[in-house]
mmCIF file as Biopython writes it, N, C-alpha, C and O atoms, coordinates in Angstrom:
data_model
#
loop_
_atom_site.group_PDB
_atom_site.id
_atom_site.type_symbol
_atom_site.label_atom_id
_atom_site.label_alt_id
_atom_site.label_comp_id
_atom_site.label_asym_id
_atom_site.label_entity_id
_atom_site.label_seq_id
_atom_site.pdbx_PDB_ins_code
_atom_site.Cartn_x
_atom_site.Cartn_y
_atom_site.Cartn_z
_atom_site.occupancy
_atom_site.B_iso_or_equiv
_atom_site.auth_seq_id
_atom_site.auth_asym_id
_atom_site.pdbx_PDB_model_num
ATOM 1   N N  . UNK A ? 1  ? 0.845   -1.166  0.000  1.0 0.0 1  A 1 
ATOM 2   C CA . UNK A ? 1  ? 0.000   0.000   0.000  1.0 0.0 1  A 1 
ATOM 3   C C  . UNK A ? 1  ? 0.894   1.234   0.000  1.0 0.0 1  A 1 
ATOM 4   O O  . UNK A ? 1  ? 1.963   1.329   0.603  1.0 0.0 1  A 1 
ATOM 5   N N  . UNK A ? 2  ? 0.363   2.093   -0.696 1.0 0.0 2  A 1 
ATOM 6   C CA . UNK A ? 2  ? 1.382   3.625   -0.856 1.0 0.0 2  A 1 
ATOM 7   C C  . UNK A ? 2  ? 0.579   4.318   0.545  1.0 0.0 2  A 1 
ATOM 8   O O  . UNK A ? 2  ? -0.514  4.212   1.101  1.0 0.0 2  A 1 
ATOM 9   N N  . UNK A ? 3  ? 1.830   5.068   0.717  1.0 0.0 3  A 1 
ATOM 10  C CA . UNK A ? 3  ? 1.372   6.026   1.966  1.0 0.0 3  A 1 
ATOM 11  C C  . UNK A ? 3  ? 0.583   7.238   1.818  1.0 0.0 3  A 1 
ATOM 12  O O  . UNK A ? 3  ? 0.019   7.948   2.650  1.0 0.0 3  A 1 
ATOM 13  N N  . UNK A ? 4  ? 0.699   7.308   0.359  1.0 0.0 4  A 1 
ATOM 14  C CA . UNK A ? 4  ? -0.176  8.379   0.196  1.0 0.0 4  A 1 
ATOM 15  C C  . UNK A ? 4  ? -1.968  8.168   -0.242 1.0 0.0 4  A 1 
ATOM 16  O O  . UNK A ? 4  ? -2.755  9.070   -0.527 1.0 0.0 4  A 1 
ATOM 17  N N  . UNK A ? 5  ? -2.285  6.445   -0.162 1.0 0.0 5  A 1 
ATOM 18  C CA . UNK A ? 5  ? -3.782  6.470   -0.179 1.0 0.0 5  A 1 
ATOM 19  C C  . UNK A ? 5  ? -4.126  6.781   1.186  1.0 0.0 5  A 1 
ATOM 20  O O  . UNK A ? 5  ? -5.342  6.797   1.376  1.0 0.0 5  A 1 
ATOM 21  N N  . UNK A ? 6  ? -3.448  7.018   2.138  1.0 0.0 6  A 1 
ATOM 22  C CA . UNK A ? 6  ? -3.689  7.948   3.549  1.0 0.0 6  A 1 
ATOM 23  C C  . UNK A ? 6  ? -5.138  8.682   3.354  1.0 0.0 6  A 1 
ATOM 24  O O  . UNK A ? 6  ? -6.318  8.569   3.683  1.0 0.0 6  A 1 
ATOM 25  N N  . UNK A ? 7  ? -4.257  9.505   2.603  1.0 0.0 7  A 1 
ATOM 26  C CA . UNK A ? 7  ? -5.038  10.930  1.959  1.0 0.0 7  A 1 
ATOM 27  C C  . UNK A ? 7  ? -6.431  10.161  1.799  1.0 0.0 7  A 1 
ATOM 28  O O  . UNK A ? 7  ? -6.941  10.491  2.869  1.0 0.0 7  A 1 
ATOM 29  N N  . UNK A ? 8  ? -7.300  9.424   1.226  1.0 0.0 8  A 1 
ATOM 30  C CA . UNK A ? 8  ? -8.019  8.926   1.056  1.0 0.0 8  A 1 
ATOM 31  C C  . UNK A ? 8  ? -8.831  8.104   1.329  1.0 0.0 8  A 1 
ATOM 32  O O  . UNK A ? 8  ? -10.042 8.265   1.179  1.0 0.0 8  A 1 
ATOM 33  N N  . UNK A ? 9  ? -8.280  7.074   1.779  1.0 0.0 9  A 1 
ATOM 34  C CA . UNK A ? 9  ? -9.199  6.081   2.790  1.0 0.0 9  A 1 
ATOM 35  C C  . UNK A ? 9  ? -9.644  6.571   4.156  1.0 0.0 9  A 1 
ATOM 36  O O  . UNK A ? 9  ? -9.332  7.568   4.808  1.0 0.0 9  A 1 
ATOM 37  N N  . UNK A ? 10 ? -10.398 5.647   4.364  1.0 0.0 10 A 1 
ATOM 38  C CA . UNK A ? 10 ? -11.749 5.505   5.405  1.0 0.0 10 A 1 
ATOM 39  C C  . UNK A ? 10 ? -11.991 4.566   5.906  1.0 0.0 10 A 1 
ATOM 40  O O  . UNK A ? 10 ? -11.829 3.518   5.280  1.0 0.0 10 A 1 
ATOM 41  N N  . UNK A ? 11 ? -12.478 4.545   7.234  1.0 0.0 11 A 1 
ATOM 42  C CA . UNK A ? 11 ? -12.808 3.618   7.809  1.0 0.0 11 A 1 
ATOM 43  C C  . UNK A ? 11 ? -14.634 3.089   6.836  1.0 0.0 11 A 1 
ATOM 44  O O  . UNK A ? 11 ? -15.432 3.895   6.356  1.0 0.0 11 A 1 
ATOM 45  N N  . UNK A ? 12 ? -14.762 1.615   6.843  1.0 0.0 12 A 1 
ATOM 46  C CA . UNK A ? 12 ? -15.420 1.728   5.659  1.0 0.0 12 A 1 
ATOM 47  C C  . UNK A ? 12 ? -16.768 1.253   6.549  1.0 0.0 12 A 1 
ATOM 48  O O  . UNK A ? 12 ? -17.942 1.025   6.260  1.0 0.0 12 A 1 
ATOM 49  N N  . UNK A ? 13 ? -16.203 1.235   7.428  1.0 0.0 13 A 1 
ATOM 50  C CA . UNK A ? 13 ? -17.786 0.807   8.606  1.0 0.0 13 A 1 
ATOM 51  C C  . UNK A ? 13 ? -18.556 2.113   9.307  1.0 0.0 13 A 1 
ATOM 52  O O  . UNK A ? 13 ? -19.617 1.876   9.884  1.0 0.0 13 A 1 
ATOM 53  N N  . UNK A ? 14 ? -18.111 3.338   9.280  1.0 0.0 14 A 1 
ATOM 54  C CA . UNK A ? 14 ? -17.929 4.102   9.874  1.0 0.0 14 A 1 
ATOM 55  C C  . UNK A ? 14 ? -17.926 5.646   9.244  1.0 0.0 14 A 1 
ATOM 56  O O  . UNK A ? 14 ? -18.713 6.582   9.382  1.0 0.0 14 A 1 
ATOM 57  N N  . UNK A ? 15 ? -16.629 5.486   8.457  1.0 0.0 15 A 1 
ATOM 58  C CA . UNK A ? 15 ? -16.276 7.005   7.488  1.0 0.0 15 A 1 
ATOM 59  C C  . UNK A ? 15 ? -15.176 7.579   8.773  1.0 0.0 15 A 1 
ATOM 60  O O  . UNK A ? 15 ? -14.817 8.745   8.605  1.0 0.0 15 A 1 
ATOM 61  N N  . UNK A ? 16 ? -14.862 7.186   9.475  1.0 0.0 16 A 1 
ATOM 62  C CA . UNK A ? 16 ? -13.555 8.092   10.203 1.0 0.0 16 A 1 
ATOM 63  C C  . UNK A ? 16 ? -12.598 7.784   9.849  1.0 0.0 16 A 1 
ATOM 64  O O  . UNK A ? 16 ? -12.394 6.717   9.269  1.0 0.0 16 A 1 
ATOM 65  N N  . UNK A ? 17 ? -11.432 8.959   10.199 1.0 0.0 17 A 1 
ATOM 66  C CA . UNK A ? 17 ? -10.350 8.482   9.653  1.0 0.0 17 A 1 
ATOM 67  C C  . UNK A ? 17 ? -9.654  7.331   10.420 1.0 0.0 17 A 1 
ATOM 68  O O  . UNK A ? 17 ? -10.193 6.774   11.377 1.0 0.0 17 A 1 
ATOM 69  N N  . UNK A ? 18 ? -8.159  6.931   9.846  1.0 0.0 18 A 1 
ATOM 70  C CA . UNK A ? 18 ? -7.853  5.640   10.199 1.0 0.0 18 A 1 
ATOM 71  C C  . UNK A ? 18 ? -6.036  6.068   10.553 1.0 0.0 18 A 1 
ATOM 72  O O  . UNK A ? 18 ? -5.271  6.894   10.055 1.0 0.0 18 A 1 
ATOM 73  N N  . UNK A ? 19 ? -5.915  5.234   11.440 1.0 0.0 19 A 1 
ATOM 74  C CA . UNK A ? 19 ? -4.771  5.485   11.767 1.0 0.0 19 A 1 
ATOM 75  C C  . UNK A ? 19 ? -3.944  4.315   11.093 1.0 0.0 19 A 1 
ATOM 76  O O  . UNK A ? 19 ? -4.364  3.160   11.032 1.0 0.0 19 A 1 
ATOM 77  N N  . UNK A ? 20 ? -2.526  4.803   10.514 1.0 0.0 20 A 1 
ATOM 78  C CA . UNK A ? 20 ? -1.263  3.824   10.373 1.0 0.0 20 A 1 
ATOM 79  C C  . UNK A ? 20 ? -0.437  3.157   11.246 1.0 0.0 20 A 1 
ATOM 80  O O  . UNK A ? 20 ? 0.189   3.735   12.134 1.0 0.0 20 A 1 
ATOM 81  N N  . UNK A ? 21 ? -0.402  2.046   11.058 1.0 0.0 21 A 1 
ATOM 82  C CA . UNK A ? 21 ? 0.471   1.295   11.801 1.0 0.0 21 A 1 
ATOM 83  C C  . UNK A ? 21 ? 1.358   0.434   10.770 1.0 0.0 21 A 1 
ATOM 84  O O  . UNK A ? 21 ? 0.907   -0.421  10.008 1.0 0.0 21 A 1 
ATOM 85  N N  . UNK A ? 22 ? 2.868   0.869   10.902 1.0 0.0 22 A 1 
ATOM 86  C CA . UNK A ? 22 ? 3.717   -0.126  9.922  1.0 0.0 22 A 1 
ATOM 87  C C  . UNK A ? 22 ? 4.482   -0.734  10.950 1.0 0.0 22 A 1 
ATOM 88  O O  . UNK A ? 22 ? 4.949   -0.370  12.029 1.0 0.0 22 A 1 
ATOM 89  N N  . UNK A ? 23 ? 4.449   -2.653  9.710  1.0 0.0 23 A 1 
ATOM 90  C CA . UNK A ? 23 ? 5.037   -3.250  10.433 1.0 0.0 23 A 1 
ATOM 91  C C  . UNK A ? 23 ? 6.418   -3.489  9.503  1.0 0.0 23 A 1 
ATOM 92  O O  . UNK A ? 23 ? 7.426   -3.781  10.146 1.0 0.0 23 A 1 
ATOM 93  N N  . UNK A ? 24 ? 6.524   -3.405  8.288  1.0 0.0 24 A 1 
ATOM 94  C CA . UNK A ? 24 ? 7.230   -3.506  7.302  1.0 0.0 24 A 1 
ATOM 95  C C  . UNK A ? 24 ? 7.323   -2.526  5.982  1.0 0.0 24 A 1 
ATOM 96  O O  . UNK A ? 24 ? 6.332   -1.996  5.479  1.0 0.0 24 A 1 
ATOM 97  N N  . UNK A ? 25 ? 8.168   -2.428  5.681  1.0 0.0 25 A 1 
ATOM 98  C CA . UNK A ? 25 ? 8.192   -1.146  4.508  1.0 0.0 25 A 1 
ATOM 99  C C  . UNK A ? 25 ? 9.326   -1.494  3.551  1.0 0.0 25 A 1 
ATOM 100 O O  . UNK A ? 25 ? 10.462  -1.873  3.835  1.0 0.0 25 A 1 
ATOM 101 N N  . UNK A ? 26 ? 8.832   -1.306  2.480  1.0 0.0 26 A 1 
ATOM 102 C CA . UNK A ? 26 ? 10.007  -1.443  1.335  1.0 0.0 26 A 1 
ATOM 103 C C  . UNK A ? 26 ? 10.623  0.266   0.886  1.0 0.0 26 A 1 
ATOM 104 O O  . UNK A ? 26 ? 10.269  1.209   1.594  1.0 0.0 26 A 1 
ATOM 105 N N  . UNK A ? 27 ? 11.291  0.437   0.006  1.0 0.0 27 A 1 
ATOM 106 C CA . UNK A ? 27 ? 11.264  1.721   -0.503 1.0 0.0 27 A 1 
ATOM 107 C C  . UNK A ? 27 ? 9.800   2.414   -1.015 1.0 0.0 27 A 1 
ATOM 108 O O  . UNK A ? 27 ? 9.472   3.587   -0.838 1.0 0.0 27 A 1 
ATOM 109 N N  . UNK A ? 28 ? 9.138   1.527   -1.590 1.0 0.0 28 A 1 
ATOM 110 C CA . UNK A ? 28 ? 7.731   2.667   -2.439 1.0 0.0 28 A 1 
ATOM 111 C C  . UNK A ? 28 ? 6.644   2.068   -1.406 1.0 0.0 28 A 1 
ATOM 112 O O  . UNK A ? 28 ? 5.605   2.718   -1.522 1.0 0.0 28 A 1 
ATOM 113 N N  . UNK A ? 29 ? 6.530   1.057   -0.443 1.0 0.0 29 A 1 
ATOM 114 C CA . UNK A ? 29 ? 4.840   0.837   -0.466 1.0 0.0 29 A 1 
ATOM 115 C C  . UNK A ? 29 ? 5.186   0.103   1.134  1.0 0.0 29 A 1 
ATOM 116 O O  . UNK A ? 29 ? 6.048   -0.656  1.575  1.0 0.0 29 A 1 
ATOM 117 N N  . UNK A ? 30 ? 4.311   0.617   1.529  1.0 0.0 30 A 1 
ATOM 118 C CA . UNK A ? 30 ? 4.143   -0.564  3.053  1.0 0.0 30 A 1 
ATOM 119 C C  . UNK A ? 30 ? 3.659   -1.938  2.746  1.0 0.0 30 A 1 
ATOM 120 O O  . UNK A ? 30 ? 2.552   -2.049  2.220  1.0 0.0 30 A 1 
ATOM 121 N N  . UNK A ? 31 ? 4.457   -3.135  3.051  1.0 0.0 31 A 1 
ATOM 122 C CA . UNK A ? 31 ? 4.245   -4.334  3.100  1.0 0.0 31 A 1 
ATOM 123 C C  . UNK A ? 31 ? 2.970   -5.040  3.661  1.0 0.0 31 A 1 
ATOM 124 O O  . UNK A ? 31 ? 1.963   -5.481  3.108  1.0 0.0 31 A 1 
ATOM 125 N N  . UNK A ? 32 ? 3.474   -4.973  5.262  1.0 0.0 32 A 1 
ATOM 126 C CA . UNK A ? 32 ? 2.807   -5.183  6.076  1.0 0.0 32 A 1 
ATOM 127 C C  . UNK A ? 32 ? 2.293   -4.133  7.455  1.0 0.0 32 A 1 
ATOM 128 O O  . UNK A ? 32 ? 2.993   -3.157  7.723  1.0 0.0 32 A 1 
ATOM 129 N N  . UNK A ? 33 ? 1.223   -4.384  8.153  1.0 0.0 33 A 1 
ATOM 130 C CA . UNK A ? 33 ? 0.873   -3.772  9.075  1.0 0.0 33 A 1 
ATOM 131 C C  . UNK A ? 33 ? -0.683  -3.218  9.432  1.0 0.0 33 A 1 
ATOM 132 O O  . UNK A ? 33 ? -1.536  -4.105  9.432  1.0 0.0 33 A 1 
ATOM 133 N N  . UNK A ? 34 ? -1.069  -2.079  9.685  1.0 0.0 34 A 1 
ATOM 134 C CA . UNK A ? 34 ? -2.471  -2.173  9.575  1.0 0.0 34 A 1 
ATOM 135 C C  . UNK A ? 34 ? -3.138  -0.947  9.947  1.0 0.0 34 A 1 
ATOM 136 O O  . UNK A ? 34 ? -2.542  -0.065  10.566 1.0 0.0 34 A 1 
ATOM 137 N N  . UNK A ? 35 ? -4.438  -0.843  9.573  1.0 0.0 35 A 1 
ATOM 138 C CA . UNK A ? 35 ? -4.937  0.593   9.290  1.0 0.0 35 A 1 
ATOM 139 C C  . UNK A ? 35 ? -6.324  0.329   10.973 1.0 0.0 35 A 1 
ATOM 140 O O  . UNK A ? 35 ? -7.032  -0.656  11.183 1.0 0.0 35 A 1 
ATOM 141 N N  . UNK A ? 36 ? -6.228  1.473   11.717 1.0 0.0 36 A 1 
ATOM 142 C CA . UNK A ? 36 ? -6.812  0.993   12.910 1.0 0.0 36 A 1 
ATOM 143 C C  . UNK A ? 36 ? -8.161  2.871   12.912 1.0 0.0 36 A 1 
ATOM 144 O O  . UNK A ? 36 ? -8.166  4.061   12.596 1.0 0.0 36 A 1 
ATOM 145 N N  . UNK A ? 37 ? -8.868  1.965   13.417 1.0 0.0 37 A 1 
ATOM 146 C CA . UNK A ? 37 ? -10.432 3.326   13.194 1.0 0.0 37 A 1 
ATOM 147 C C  . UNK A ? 37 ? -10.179 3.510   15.075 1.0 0.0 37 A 1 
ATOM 148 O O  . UNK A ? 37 ? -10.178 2.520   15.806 1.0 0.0 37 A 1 
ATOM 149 N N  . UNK A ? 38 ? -9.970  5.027   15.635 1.0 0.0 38 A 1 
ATOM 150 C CA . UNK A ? 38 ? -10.358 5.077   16.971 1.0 0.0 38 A 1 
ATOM 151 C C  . UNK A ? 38 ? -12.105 5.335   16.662 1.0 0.0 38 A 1 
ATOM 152 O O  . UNK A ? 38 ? -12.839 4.867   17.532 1.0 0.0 38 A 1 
ATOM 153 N N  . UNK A ? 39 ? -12.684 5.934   15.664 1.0 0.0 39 A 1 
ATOM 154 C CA . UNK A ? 39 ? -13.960 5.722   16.373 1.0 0.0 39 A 1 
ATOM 155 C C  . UNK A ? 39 ? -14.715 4.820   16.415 1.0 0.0 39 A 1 
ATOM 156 O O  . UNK A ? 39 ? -15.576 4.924   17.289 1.0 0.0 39 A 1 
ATOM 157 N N  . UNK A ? 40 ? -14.752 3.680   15.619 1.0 0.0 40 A 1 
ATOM 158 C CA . UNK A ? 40 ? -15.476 2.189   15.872 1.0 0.0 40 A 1 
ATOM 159 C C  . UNK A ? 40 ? -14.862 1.371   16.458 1.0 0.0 40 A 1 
ATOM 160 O O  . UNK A ? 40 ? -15.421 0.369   16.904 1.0 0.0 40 A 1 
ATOM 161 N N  . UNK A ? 41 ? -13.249 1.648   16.636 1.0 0.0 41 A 1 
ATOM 162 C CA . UNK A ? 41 ? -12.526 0.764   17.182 1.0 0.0 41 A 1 
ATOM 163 C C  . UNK A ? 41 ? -12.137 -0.782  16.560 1.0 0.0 41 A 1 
ATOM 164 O O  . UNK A ? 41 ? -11.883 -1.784  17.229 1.0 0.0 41 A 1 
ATOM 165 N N  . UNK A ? 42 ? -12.178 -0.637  14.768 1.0 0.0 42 A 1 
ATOM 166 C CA . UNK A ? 42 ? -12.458 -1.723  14.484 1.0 0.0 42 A 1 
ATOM 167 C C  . UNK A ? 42 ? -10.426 -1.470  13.921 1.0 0.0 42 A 1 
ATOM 168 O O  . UNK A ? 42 ? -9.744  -0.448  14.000 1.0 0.0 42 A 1 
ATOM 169 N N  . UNK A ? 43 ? -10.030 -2.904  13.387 1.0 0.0 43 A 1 
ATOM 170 C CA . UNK A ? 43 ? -8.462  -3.106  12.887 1.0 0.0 43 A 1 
ATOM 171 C C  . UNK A ? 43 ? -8.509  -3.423  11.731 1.0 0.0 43 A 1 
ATOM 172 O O  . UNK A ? 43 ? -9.392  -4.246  11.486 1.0 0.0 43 A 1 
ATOM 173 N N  . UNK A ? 44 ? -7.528  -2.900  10.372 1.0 0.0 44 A 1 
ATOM 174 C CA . UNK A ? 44 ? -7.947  -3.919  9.387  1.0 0.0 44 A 1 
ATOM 175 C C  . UNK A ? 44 ? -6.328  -3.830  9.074  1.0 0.0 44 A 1 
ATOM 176 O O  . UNK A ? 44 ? -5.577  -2.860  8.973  1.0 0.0 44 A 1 
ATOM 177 N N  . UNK A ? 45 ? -6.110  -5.226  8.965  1.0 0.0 45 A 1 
ATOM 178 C CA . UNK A ? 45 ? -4.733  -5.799  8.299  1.0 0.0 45 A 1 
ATOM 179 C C  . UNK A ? 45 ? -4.244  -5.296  6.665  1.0 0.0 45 A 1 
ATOM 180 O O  . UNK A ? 45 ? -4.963  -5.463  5.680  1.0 0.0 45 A 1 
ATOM 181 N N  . UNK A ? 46 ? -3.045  -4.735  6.634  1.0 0.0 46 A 1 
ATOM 182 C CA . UNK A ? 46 ? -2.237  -4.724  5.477  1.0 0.0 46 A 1 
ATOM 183 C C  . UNK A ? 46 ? -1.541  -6.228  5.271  1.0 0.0 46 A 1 
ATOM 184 O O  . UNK A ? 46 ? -0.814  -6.601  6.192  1.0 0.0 46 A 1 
ATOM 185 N N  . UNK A ? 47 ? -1.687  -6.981  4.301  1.0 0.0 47 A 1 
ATOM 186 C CA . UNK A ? 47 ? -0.815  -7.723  4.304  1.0 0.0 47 A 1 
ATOM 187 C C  . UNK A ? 47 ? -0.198  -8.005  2.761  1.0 0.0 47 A 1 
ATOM 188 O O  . UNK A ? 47 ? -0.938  -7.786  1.802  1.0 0.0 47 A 1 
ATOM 189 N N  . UNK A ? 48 ? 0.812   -8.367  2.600  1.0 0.0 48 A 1 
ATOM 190 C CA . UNK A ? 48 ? 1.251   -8.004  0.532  1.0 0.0 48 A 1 
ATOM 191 C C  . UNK A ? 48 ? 1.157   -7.073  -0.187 1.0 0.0 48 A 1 
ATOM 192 O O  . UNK A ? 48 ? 1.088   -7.166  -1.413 1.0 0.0 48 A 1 
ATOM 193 N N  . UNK A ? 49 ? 1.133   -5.715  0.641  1.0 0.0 49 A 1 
ATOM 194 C CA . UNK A ? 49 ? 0.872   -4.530  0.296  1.0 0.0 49 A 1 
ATOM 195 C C  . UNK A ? 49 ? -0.859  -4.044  -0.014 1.0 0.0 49 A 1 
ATOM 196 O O  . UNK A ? 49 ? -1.353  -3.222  -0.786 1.0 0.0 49 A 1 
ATOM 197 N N  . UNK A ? 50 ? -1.619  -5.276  1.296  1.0 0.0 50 A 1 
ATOM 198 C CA . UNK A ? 50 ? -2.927  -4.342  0.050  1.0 0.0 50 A 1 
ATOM 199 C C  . UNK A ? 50 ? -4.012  -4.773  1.392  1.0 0.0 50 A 1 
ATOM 200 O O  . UNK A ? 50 ? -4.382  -5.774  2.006  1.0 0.0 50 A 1 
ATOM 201 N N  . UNK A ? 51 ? -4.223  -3.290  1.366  1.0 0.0 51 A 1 
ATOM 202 C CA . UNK A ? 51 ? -5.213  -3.242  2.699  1.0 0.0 51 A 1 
ATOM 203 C C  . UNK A ? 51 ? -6.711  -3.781  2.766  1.0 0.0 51 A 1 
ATOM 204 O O  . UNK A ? 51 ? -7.581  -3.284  2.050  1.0 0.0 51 A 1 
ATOM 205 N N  . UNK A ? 52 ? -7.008  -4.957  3.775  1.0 0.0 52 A 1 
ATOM 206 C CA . UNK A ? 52 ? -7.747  -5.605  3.705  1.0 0.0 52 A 1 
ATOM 207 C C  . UNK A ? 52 ? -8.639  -4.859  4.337  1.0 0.0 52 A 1 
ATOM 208 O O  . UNK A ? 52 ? -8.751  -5.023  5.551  1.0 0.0 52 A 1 
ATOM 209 N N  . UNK A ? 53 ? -9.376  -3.987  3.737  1.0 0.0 53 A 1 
ATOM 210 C CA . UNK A ? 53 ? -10.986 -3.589  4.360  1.0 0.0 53 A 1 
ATOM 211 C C  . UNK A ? 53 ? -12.339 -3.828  4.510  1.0 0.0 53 A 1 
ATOM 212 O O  . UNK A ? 53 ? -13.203 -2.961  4.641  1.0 0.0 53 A 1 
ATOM 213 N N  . UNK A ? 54 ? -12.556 -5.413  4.479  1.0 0.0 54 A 1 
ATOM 214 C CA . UNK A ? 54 ? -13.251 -5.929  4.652  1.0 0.0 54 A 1 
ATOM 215 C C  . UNK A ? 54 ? -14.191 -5.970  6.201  1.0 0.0 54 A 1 
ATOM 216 O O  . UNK A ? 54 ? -13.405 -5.860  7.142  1.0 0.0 54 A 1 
ATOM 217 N N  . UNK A ? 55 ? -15.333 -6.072  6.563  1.0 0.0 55 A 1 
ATOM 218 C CA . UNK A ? 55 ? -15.796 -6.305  7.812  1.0 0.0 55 A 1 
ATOM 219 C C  . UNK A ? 55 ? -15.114 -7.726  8.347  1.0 0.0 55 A 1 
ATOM 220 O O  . UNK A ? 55 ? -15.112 -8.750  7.663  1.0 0.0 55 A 1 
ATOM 221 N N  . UNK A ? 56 ? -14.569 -7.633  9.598  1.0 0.0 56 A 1 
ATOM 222 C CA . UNK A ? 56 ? -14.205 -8.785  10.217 1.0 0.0 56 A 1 
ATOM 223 C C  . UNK A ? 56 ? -15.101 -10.335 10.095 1.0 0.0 56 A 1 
ATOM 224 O O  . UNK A ? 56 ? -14.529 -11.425 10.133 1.0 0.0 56 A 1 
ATOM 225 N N  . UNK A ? 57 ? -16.247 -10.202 9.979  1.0 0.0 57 A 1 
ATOM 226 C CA . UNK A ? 57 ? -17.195 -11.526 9.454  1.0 0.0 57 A 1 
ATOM 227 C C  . UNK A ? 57 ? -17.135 -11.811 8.263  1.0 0.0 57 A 1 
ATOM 228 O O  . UNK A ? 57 ? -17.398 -12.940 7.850  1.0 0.0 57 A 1 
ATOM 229 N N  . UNK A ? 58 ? -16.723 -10.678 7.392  1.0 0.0 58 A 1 
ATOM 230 C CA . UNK A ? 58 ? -16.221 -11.290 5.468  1.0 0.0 58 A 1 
ATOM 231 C C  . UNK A ? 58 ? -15.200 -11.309 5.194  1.0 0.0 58 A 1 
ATOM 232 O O  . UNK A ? 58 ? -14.919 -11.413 4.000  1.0 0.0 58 A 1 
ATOM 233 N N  . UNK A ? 59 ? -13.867 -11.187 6.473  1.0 0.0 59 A 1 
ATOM 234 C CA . UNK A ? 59 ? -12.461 -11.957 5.896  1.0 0.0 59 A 1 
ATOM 235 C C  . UNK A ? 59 ? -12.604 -13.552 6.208  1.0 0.0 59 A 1 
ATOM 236 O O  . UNK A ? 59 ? -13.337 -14.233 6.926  1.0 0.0 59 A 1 
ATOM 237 N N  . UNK A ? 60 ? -11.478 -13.815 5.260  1.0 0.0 60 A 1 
ATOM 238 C CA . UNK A ? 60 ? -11.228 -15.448 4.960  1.0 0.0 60 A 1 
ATOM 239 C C  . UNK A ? 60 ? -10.429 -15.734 6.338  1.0 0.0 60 A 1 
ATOM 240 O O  . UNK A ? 60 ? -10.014 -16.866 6.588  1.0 0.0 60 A 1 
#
């Protein structure tokens, strides 16, 4: 994930913004780590560069 879809995403349960958390970083894109909502309090995993924003009952 580029750091600059920042600018853009959303918490998708919600609409607040989302906080970064890196756990890994290459030169252009965060690997791993994860995008966290304080106002629903919900987590959603980066993993292979590609942020899983799915509701927690429709990940695999």
């Amino acid at each position: 994930m580029k750091r600059e879809l920042m600018d853009i995403l959303a918490c998708p349960g919600c609409k607040g913004a989302l906080q970064l958390a890196v756990d890994k970083e290459d030169q252009n894109e965060i690997v791993t780590g994860s995008l966290f909502c304080a106002q629903c309090k919900e987590t959603y995993p980066i993993s292979d560069t590609i942020p899983n924003l799915l509701p927690p009952e429709l990940r695999p």
